[in-house]
N, CA, C and O atoms as a DFTB+ gen file, in Angstrom:
428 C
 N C O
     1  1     -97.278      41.047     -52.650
     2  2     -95.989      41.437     -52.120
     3  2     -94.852      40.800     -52.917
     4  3     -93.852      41.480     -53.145
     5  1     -94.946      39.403     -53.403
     6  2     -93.990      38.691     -54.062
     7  2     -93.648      39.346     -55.324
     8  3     -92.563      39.390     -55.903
     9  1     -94.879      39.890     -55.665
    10  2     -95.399      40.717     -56.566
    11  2     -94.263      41.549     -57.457
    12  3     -93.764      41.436     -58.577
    13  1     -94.114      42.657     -56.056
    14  2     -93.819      43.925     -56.360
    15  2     -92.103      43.896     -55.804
    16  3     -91.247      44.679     -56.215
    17  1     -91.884      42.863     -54.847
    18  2     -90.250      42.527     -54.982
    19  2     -89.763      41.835     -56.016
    20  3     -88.550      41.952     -56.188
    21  1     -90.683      40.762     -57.171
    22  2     -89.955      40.794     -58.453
    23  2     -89.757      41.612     -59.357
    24  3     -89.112      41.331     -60.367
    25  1     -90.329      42.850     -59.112
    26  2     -90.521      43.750     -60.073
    27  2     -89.445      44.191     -59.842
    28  3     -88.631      44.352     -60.751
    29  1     -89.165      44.507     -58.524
    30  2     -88.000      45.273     -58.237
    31  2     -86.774      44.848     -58.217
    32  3     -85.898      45.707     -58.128
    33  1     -86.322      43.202     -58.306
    34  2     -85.073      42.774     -58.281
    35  2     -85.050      42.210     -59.544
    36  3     -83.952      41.849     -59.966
    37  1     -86.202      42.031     -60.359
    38  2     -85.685      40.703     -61.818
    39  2     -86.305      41.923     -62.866
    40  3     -87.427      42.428     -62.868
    41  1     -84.904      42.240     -63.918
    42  2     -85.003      42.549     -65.138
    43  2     -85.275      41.702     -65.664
    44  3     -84.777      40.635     -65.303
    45  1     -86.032      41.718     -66.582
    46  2     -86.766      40.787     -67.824
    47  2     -86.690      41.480     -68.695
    48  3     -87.119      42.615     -68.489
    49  1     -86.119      41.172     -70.094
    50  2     -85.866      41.491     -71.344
    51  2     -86.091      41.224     -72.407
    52  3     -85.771      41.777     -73.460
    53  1     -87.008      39.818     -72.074
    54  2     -87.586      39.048     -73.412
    55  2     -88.436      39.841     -74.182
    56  3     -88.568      39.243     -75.250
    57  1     -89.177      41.027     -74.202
    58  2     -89.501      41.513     -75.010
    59  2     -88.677      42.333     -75.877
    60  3     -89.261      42.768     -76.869
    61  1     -87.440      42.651     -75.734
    62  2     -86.549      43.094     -76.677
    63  2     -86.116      42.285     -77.589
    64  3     -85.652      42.766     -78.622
    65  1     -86.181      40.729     -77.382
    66  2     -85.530      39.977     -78.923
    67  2     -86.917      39.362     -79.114
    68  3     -87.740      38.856     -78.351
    69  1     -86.852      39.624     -80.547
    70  2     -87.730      39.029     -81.798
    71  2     -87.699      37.908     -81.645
    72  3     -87.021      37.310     -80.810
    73  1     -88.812      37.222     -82.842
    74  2     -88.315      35.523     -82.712
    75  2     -87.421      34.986     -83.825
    76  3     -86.850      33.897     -83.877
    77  1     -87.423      35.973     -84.693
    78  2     -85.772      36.037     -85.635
    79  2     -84.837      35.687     -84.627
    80  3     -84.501      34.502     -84.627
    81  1     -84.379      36.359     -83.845
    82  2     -83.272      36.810     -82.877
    83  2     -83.459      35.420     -81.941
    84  3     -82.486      34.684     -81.776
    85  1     -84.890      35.075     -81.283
    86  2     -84.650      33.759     -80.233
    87  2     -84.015      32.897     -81.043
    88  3     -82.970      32.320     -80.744
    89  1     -84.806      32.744     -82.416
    90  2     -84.301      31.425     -83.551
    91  2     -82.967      31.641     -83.621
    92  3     -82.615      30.464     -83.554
    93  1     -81.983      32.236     -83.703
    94  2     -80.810      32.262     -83.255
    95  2     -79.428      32.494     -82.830
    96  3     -78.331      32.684     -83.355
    97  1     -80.162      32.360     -81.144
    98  2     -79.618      32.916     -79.906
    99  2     -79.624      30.988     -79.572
   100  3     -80.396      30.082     -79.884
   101  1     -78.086      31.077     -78.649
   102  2     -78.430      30.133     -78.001
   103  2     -78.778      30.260     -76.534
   104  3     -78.245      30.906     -75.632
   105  1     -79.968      29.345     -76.563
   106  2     -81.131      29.375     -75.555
   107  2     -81.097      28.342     -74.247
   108  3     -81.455      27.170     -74.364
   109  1     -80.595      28.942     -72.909
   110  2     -80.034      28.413     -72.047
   111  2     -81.192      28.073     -71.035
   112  3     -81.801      28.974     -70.457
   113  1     -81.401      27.088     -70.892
   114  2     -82.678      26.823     -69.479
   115  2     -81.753      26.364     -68.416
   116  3     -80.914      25.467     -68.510
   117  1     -82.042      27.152     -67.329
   118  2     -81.294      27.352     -65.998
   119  2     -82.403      26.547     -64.697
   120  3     -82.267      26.681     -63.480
   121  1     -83.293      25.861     -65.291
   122  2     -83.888      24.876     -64.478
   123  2     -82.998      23.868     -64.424
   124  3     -81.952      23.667     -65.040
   125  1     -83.934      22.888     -63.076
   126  2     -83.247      21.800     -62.982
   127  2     -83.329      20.551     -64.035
   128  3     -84.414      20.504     -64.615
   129  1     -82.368      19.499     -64.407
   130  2     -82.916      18.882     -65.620
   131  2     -84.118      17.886     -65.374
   132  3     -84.760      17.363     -66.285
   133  1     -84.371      17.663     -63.824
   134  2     -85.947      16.798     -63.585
   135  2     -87.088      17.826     -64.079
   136  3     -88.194      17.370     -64.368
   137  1     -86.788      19.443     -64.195
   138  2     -87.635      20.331     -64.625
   139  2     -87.929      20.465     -66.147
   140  3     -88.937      20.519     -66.852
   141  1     -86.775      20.489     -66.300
   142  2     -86.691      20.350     -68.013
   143  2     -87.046      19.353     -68.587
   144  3     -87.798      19.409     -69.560
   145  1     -86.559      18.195     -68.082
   146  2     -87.326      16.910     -68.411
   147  2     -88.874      16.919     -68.695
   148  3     -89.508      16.527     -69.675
   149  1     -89.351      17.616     -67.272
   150  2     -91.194      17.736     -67.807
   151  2     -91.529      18.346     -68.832
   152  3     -92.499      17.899     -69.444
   153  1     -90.810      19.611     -69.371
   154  2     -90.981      20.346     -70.812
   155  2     -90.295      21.058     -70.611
   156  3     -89.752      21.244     -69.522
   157  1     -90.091      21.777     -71.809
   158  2     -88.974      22.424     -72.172
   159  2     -88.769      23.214     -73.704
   160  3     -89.138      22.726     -74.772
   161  1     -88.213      24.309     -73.570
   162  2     -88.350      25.391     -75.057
   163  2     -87.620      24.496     -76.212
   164  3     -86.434      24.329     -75.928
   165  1     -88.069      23.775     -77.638
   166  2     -87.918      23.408     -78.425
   167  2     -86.649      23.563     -78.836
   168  3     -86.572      24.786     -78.961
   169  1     -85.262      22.969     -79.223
   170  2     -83.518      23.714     -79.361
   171  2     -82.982      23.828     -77.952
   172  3     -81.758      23.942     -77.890
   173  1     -83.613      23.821     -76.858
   174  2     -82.769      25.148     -75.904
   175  2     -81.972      23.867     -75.307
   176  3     -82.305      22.703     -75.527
   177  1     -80.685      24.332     -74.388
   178  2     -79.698      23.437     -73.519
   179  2     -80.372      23.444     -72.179
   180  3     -81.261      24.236     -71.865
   181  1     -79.849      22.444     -71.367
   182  2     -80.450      22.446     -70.048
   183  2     -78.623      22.672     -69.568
   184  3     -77.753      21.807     -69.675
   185  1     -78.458      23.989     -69.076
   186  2     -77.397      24.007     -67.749
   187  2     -78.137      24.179     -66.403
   188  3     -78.068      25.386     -66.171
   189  1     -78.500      23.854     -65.864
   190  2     -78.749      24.023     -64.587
   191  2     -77.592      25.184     -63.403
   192  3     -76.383      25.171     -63.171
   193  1     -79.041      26.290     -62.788
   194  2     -78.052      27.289     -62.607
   195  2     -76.664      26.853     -61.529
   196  3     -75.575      27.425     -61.482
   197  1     -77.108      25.709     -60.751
   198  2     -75.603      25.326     -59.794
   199  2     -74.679      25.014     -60.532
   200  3     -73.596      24.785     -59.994
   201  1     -74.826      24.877     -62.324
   202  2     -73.508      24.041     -63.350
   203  2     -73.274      25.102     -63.875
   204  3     -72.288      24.943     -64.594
   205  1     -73.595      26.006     -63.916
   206  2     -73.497      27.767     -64.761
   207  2     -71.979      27.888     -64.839
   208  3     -71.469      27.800     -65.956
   209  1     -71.159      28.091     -63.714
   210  2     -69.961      28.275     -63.408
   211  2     -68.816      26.993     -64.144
   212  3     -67.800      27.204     -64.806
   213  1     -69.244      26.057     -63.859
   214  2     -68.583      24.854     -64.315
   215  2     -69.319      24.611     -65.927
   216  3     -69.596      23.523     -66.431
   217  1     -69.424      25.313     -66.232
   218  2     -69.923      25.354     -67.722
   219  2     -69.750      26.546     -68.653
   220  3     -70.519      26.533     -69.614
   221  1     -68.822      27.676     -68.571
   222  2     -68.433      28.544     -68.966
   223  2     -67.938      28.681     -70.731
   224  3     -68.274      29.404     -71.669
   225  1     -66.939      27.523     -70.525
   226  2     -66.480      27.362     -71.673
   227  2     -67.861      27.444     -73.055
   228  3     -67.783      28.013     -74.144
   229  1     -68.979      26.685     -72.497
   230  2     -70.191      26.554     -73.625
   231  2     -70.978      27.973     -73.870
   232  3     -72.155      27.967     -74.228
   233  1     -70.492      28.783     -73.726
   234  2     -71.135      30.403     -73.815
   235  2     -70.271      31.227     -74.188
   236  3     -70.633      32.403     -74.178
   237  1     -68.887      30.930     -74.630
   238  2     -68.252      31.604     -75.259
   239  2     -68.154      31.544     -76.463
   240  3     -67.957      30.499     -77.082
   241  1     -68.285      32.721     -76.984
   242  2     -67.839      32.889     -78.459
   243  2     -69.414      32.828     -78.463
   244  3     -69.591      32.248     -77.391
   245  1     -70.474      33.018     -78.898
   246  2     -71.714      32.908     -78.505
   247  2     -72.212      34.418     -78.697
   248  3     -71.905      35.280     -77.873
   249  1     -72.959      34.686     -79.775
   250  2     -73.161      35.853     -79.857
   251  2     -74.391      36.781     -79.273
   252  3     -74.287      38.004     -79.181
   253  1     -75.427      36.137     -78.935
   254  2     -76.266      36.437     -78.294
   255  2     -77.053      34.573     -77.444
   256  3     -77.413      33.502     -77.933
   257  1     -76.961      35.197     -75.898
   258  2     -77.294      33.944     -75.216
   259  2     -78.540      34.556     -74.456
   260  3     -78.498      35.588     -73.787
   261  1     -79.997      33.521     -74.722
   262  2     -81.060      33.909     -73.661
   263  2     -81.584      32.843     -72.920
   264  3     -82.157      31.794     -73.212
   265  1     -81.165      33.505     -71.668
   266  2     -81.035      32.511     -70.547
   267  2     -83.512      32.728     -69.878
   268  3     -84.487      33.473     -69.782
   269  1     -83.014      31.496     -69.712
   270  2     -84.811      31.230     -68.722
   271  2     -84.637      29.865     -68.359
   272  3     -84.041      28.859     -68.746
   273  1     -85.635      30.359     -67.183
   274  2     -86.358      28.966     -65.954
   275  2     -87.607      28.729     -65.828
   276  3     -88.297      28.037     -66.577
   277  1     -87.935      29.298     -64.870
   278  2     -89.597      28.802     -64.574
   279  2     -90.411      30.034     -64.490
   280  3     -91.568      30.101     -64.905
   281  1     -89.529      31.360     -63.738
   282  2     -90.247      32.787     -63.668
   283  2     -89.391      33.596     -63.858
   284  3     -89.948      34.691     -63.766
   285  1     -88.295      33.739     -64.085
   286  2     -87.329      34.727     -64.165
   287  2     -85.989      34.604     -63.506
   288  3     -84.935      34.938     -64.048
   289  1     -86.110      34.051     -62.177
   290  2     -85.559      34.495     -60.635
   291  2     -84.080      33.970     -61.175
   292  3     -83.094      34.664     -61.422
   293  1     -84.211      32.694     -61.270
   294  2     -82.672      31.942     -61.339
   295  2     -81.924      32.216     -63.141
   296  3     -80.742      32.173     -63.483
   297  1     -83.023      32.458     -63.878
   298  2     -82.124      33.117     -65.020
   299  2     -81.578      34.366     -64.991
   300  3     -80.702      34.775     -65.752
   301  1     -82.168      35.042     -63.997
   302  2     -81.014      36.448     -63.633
   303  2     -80.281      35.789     -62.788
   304  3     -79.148      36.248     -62.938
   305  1     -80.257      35.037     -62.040
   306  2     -78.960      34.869     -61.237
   307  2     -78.022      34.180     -62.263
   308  3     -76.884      34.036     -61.816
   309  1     -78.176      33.797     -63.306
   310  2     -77.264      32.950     -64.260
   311  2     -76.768      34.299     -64.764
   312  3     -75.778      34.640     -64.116
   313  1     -77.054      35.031     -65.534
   314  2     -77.076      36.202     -66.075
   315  2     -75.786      37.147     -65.442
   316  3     -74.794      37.679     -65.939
   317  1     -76.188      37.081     -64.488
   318  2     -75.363      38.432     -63.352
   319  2     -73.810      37.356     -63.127
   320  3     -72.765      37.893     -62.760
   321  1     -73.892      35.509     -63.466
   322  2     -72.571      35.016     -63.173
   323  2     -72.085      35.353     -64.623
   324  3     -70.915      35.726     -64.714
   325  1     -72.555      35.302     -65.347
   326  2     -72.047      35.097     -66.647
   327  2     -71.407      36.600     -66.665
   328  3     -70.178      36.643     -66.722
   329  1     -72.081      37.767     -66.624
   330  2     -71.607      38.992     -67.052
   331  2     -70.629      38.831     -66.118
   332  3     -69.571      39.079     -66.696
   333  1     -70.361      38.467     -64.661
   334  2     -69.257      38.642     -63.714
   335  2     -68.048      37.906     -64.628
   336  3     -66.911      38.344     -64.453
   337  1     -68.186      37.099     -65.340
   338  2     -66.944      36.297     -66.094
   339  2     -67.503      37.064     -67.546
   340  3     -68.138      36.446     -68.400
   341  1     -67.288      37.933     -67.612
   342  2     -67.095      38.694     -68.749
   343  2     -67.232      38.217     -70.020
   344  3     -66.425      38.265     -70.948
   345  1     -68.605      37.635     -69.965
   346  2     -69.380      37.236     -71.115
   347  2     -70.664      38.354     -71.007
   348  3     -71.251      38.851     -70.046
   349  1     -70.828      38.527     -72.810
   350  2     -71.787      39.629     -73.221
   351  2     -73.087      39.134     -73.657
   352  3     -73.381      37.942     -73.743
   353  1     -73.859      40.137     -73.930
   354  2     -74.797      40.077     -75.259
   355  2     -75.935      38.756     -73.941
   356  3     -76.685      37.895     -74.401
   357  1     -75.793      38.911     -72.894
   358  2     -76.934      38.171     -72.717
   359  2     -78.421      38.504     -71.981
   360  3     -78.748      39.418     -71.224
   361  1     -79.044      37.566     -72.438
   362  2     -80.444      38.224     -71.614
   363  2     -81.051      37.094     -71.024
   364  3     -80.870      35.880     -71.129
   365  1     -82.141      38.114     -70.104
   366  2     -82.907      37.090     -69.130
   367  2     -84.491      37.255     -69.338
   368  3     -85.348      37.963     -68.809
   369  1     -84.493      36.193     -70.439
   370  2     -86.132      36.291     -71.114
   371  2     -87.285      35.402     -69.747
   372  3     -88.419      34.978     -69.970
   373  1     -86.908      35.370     -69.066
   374  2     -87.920      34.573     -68.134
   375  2     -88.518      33.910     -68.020
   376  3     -87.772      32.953     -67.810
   377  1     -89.758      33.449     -67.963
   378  2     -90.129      31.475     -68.067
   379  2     -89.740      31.093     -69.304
   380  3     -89.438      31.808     -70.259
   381  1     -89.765      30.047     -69.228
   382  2     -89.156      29.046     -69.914
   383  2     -90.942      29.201     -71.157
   384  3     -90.873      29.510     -72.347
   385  1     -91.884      28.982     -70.637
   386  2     -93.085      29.090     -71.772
   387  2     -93.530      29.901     -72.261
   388  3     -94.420      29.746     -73.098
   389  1     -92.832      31.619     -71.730
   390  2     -92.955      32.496     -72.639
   391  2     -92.258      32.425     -73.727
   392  3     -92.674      33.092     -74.675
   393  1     -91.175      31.718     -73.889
   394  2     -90.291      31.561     -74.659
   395  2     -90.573      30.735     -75.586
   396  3     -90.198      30.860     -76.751
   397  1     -91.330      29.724     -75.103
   398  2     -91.975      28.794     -76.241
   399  2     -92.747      29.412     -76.932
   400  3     -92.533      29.517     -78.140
   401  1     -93.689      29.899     -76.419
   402  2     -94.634      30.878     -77.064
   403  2     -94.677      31.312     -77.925
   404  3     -95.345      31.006     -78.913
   405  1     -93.533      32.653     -77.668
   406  2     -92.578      33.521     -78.658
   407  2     -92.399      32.531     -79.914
   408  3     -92.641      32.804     -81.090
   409  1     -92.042      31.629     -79.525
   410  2     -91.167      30.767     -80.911
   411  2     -92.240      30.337     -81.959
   412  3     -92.100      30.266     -83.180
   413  1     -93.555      30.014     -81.062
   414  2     -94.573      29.216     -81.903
   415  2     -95.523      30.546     -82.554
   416  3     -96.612      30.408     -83.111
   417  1     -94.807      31.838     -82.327
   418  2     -95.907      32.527     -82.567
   419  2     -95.332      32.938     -84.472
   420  3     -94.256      33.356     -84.899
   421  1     -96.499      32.608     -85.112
   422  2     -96.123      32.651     -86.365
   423  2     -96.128      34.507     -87.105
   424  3     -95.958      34.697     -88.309
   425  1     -96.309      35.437     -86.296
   426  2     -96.102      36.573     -86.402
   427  2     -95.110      37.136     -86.740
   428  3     -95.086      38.365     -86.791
């Protein structure tokens, strides 16, 4: 059931950027930083999604930004503040270790 309501509320887009494109995008982890602290995508920033708003200024001018957490959930909610303050070009690549992945994959 959890299932099939993420399907239906969380766009995920990480398969549209390359790892050209992750290498550089700046790469936003919207976990908490006791989360990030345990690991975390190699380069990426820790905003935490309650600092999203009070952190605006660091995503501007920013030409492509890909936001991830732990499964998706709270990097679309970062996503949907950011586009509301009329910032572009961003996506919501979803866990945080697909993203590592992506990066380590020498393909």
């Amino acid at each position: 059931m959890l299932k099939a309501l993420k399907k239906m509320f969380i766009k995920k887009d990480q398969n549209t950027l390359s790892k050209e494109e992750l290498l550089k995008a700046y790469l936003v982890d919207v976990r908490t930083t006791a989360e990030f602290d345990e690991g975390n995508v190699v380069g990426s920033t820790c905003i935490p999604l309650n600092k999203i708003e009070q952190n605006l200024a660091k995503f501007k001018g920013k030409d492509t930004i890909v936001l991830f957490c732990k499964s998706g959930n709270r990097s679309e909610q970062a996503k949907n503040i950011l586009e509301r303050h009329g910032i572009k070009n961003v996506h919501n690549a979803g866990g945080w270790e697909k993203v590592q992945k992506a990066l380590d994959n020498d393909e």
